[in-house]
VOGU-3710 file (C-alpha; in Angstrom, 3 decimals, decimal comma):
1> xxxxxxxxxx> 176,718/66,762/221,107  176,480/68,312/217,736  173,437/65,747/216,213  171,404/66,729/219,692  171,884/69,986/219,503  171,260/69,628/215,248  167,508/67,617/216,037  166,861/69,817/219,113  166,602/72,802/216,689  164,766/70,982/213,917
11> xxxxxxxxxx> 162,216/69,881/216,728  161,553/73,165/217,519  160,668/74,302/214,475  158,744/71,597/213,743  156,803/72,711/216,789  155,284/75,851/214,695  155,100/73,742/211,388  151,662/72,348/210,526  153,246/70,165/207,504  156,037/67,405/208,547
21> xxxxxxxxxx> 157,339/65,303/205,767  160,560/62,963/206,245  161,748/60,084/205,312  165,389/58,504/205,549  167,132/61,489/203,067  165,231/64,189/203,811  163,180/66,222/206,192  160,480/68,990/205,180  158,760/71,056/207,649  156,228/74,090/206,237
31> xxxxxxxxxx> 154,191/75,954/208,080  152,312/79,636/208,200  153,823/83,089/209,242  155,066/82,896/212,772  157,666/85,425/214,108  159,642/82,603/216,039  161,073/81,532/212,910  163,553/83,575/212,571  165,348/83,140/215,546  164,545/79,521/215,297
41> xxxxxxxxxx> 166,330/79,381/211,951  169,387/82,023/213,293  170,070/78,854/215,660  169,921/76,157/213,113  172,257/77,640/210,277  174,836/79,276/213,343  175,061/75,557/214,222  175,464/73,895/210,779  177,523/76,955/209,524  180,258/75,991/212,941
51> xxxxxxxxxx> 180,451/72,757/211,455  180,682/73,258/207,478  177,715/72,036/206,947  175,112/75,085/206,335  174,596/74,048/202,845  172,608/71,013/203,759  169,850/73,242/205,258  167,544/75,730/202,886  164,698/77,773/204,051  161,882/79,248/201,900
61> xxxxxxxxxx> 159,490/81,866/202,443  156,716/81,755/200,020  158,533/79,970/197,678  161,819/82,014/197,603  164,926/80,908/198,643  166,533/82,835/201,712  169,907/83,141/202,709  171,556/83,889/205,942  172,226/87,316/204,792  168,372/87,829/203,593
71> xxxxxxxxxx> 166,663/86,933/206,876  167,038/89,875/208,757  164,913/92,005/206,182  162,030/89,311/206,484  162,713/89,584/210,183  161,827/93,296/210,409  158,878/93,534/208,326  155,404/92,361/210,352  153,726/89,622/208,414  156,207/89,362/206,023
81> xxxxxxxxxx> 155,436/86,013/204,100  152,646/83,870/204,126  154,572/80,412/204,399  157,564/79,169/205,551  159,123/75,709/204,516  162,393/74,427/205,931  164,314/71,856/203,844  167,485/69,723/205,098  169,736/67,204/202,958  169,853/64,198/205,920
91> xxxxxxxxxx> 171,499/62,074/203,267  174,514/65,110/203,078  174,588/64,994/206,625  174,768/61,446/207,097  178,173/61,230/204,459  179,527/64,189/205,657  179,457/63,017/209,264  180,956/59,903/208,617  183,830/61,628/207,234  184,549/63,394/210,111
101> xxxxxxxxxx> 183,420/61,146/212,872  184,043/57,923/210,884  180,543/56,482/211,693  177,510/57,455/209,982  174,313/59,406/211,755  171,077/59,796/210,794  168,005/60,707/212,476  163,927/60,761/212,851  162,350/63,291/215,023  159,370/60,722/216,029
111> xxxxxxxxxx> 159,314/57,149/216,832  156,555/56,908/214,277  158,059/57,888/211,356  161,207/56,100/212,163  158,832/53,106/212,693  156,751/54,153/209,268  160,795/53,878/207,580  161,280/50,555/209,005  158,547/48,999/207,930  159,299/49,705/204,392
121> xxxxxxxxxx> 163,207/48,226/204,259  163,973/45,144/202,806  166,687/43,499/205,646  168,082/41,418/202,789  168,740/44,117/199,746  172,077/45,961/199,714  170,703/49,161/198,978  168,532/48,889/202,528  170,905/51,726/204,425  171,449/49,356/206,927
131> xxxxxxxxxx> 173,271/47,025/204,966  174,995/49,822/203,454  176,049/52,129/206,022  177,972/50,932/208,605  178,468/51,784/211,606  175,357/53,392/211,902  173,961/55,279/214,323  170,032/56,704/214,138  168,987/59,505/216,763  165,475/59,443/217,372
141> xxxxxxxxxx> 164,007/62,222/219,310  161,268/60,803/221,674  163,001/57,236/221,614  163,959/56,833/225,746  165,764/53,654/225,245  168,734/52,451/223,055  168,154/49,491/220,755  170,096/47,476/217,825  173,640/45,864/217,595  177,177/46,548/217,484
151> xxxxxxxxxx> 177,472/47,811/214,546  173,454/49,358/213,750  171,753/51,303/216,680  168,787/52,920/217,735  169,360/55,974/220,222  167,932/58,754/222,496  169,413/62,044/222,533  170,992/61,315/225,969  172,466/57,989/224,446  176,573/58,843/223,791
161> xxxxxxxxxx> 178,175/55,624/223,583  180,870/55,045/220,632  179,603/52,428/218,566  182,177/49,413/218,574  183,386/47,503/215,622  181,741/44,596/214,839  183,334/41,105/216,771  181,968/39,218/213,756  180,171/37,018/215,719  178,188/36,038/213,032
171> xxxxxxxxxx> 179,029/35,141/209,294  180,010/38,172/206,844  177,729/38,402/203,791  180,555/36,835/201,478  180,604/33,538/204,335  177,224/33,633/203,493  177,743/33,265/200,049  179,200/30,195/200,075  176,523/28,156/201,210  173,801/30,011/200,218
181> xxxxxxxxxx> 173,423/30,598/196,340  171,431/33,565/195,931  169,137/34,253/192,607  166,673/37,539/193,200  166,055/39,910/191,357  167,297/43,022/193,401  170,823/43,083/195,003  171,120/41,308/197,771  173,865/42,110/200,220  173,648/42,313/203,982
191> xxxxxxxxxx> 175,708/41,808/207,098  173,654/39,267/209,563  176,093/40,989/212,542  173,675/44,149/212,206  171,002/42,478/213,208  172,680/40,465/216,078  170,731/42,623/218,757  171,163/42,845/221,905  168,831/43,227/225,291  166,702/46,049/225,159
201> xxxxxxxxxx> 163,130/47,071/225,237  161,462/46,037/222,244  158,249/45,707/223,072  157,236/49,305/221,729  156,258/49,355/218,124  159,311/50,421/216,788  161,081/47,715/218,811  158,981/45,686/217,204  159,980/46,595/213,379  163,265/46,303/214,356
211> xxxxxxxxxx> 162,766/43,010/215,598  160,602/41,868/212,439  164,120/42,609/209,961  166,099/40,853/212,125  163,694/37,340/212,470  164,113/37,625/208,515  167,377/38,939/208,114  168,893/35,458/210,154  166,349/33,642/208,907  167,146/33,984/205,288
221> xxxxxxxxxx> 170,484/32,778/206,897  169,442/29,178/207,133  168,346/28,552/203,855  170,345/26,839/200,894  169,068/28,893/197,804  166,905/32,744/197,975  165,477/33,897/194,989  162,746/35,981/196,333  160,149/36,014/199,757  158,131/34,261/197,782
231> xxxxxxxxxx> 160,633/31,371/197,168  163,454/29,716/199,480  164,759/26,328/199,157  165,494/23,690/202,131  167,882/21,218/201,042  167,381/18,706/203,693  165,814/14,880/203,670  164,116/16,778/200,771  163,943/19,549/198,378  161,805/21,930/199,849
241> xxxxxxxxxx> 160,301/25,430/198,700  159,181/27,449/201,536  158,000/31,408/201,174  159,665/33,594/203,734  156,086/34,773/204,821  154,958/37,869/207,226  155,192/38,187/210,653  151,152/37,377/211,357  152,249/37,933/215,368  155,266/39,886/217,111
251> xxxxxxxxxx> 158,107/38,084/217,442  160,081/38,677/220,905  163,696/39,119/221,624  164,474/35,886/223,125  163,696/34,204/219,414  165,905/36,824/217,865  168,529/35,736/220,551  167,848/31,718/219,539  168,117/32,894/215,748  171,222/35,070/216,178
261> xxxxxxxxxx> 172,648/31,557/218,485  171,708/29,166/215,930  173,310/31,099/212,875  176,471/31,483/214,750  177,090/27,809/215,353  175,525/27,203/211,881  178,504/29,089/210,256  181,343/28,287/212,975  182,453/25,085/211,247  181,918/22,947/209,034
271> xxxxxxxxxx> 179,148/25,123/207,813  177,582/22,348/205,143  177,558/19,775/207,527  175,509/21,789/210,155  173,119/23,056/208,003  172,713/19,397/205,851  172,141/18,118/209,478  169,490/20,807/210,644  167,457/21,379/207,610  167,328/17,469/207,378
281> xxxxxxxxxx> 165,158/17,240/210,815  163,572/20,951/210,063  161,873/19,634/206,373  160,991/16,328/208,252  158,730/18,270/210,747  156,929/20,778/207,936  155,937/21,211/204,213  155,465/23,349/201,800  152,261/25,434/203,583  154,031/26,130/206,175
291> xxxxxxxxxx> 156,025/29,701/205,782  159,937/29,633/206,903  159,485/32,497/209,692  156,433/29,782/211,339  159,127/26,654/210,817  161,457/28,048/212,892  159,380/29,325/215,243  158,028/26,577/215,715  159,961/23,630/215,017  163,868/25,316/215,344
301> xxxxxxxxxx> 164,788/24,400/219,212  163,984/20,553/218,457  165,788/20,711/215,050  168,482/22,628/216,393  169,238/20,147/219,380  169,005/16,997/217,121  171,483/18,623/214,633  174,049/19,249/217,591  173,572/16,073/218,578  173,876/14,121/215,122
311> xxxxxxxxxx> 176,569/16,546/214,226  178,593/15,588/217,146  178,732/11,404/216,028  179,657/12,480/212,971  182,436/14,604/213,706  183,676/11,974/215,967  183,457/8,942/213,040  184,930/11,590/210,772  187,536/12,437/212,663  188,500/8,607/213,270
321> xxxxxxxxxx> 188,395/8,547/209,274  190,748/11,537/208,778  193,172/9,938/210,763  193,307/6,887/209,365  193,437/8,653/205,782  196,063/11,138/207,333  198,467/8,408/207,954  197,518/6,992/204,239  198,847/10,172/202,959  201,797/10,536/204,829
331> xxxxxxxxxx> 202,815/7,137/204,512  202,043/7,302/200,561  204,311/10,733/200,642  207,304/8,998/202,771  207,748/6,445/200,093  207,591/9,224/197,460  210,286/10,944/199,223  212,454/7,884/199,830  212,133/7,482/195,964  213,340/10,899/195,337
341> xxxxxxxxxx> 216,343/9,782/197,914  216,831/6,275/196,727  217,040/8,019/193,002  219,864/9,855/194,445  221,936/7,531/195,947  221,382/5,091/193,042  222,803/7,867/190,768  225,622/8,202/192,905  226,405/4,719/193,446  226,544/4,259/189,484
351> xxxxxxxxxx> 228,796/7,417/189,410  231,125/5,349/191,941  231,140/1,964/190,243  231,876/3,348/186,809  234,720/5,539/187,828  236,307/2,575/189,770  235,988/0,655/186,824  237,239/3,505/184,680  240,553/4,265/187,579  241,298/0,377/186,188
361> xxxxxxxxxx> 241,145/0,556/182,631  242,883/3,185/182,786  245,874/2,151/184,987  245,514/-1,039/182,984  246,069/0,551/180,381  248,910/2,711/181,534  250,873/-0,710/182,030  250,520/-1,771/178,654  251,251/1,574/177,570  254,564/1,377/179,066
371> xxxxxxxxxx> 255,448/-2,170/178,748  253,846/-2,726/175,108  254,326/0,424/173,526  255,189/-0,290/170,291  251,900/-1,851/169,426  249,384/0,511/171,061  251,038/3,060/169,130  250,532/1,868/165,864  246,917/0,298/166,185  245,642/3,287/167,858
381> xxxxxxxxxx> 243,646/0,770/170,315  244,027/3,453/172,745  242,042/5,898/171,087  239,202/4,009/170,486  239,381/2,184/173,679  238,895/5,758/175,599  236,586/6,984/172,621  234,084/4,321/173,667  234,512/4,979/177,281  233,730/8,232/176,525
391> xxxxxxxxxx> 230,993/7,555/175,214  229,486/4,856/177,264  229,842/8,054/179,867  227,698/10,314/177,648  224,673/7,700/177,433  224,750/6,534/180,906  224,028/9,861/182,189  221,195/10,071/179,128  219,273/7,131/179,896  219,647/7,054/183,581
401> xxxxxxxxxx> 218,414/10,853/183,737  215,463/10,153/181,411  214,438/6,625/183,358  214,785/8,640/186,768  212,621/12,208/185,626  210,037/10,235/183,918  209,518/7,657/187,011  209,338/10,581/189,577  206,945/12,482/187,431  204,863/9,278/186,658
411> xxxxxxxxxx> 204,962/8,779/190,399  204,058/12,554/191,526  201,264/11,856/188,877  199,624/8,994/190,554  199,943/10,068/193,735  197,887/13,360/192,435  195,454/11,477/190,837  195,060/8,938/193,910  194,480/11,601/196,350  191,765/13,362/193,934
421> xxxxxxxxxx> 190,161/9,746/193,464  189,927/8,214/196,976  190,890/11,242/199,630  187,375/12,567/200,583  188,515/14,186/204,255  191,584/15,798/203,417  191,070/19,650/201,929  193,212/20,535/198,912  194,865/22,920/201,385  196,107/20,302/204,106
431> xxxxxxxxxx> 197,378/17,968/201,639  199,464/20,183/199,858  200,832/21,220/202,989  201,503/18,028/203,791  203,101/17,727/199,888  204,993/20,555/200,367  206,852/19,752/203,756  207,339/16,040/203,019  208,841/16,256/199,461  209,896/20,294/199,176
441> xxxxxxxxxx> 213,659/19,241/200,604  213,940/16,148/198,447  213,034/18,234/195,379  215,488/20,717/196,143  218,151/18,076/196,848  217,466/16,058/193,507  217,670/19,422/191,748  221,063/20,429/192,776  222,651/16,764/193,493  221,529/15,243/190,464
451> xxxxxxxxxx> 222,649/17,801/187,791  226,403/17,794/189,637  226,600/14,378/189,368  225,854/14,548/185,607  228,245/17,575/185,611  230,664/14,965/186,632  229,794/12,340/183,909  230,537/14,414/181,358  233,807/15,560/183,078  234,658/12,258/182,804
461> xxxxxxxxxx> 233,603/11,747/179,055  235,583/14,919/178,525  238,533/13,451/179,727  238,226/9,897/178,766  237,951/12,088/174,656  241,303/13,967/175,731  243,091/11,353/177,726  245,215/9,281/174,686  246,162/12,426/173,042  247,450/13,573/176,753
471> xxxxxxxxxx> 249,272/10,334/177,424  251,045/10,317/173,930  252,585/14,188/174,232  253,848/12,740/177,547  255,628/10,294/175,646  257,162/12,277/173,453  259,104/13,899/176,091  260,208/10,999/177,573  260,681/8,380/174,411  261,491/4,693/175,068
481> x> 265,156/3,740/174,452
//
């Protein structure tokens, strides 16, 4: 593998360095005149050179820059510089591998330094390359077993697994958001899933720094409000400002695998009622002296089991309450849609009656049109008789229209303002889902039925305006002898 190959080369001049300096971005090794150099660094730029990447490397001989094509006049001249010093861009590396490979490597030649690195990261800031590469991978030359997560490993040389996306198993940095408000002064941003680690040897010390980000990492995870080490607030039977504190013993794995449990079912529902529930019995057992690291060492198992417990009676009475509330609300929404229905048929039964009535003025009227015409023709009754039908047409429509819009709105209104005021188990979500498919069909109906049925009033009006002028050219073509 190309990153073996890269740190077996780099480890072998290191061998004939005196001077090793390196640190997450960068790696410096200088070191006096040895002849082995050369053929050392031949290796090391043929390899970087096959894979685009010589530019990341620079060597120096007494202070002045050499290039590929330079070397070989060093090479041939005995004693030809008094120091050598080897610089390569890790940080170059590490981007430019991800773009081929689409995972980001890195790597320490010893344990130690790695360890030395560790010890300095803040789990919790979103500059910590943890948090901000990902997936990443971390060679480290005398390491002989393979630690970390998912998504953030440890590895030997040997080690060539594919790193797997993350399952998520626990809450994203944004989930975490939500129930954690976060005031620091630095950035904080960090995935708890890439500290989710699983069996392994950590009992060396670089295990052990490993294991000391992740015990704060999730346990920063538990609290309601961060705004530095130094301050974390509980909001459980009381307010309660803890410091994070240090690690004043190793932890172990099996409390990073209780921490990494706990977290998850923390943030797998219901996330505010878990954590009201647990930090209620955790700030009954400790105060303020005591750090948050040595609560939930201590005290997180009881708290933990008493939360599950607790949690489970109140799901079930809350779930006996959302029921009872559910069939409120849909009982509430079935009379709002058999208003929207009842409007309707009202509308059309109106429609009905005043067109029978207006079918019998007007034959009515036909009869006295035929057997009194003389004196509906010059009193003009019939105009005004139809005029005002007309009319009565128009503002029937008017006023039923405005009684009908304003009492469904009024009604959609109170319903609105009834759920705001007295549903406290139904989500904004569900219940205007449950709006939606209840009253979505009825609204469409109104929409379209109840503007033909006006169409048709005025039709009427229309015609009832036309009619006598219709009636009396009719009767000019057939005149009464």
């Amino acid at each position: 593998m190309f990153t073996a190959q890269l740190i077996d080369k780099l480890v072998g001049i290191k061998a004939i360095s005196d001077h090793y300096v390196e640190d997450w971005a960068s790696l410096s090794l200088k070191g006096q005149y040895d002849h082995s150099i050369f053929q050392l660094y031949h290796e090391l730029s043929g390899l970087l050179t096959g894979q685009g990447q010589i530019h990341f490397l620079r060597l120096l001989l007494d202070n002045d820059e050499v290039t590929v094509a330079d070397i070989d006049d060093y090479e041939q001249s005995p004693n030809s510089f008094y120091q050598s010093t080897l610089l390569f861009n890790k940080q170059g590396f590490l981007e430019s591998n991800f773009q081929r490979e689409a995972q980001y490597h890195n790597f320490f030649l010893t344990a130690a330094v790695c360890k030395d690195w560790l010890d300095g990261l803040n789990p919790v800031d979103g500059r910590n390359p943890i948090n901000k590469y990902s997936p990443l991978v971390i060679y480290v030359h005398d390491l002989t077993e393979q630690m970390g997560s998912d998504t953030f490993q440890l590895r030997p040389l040997a080690a060539n697994t594919q790193l797997q996306a993350s399952a998520e198993r626990l809450p994203t940095f944004g989930r975490l958001q939500e129930s954690i408000h976060f005031i620091a002064d630095f950035p904080v941003s960090y995935n708890p899933n890439a500290y989710a680690f699983g069996p392994g040897i950590y009992t060396t010390p670089l295990g052990e720094s490993l294991l000391k980000l992740a015990e704060i990492g999730l346990s920063v995870s538990v609290v309601d409000e961060f705004y530095s080490f130094d301050k974390v607030i509980l909001n459980g039977l009381k307010r309660l400002p803890l410091k994070v504190g240090e690690q004043l013993q190793a932890t172990n794995h099996a409390h990073i695998d209780k921490m990494i449990r706990l977290v998850a079912w923390l943030y797998e529902d219901r996330v505010n009622t878990r954590k009201k529930l647990f930090n209620e019995r955790l700030t009954l057992e400790i105060d303020e002296s005591v750090t948050l690291l040595q609560a939930l060492r201590q005290h997180a198992d009881g708290a933990w089991e008493q939360a599950k417990e607790r949690y489970n009676f109140v799901i079930l009475d809350r779930k006996d309450a959302y029921v009872k509330e559910l069939k409120e609300l849909l009982k509430d929404l079935r009379t709002q849609s058999d208003l929207y229905s009842t409007k309707i048929r009202t509308l059309l039964s109106n429609f009905l009656r005043d067109l029978l009535a207006t079918l019998v003025l007007i034959g009515f009227t036909i009869f006295t049109k035929f057997t009194d015409n003389i004196g509906l023709d010059k009193h003009q009754l019939l105009y005004y008789v139809f005029d005002g039908l007309g009319i009565y047409f128009i503002l029937s429509i008017i006023f039923q229209a405005a009684v009908d819009i304003t009492d469904l709105r009024i009604t959609t209104t109170e319903l609105l303002y009834w759920k705001k005021a007295a549903k406290e188990l139904i989500s904004e979500n569900e219940f205007n889902t449950h709006y939606k498919i209840s009253l979505e069909a009825r609204k469409t109906s109104i929409w379209i039925i109840y503007p033909l049925i006006a169409v048709c009033y005025f039709a009427i009006a229309y015609l009832c305006f036309k009619y006598p002028s219709v009636i009396d050219s009719l009767l000019l073509f057939n005149p009464k002898k």
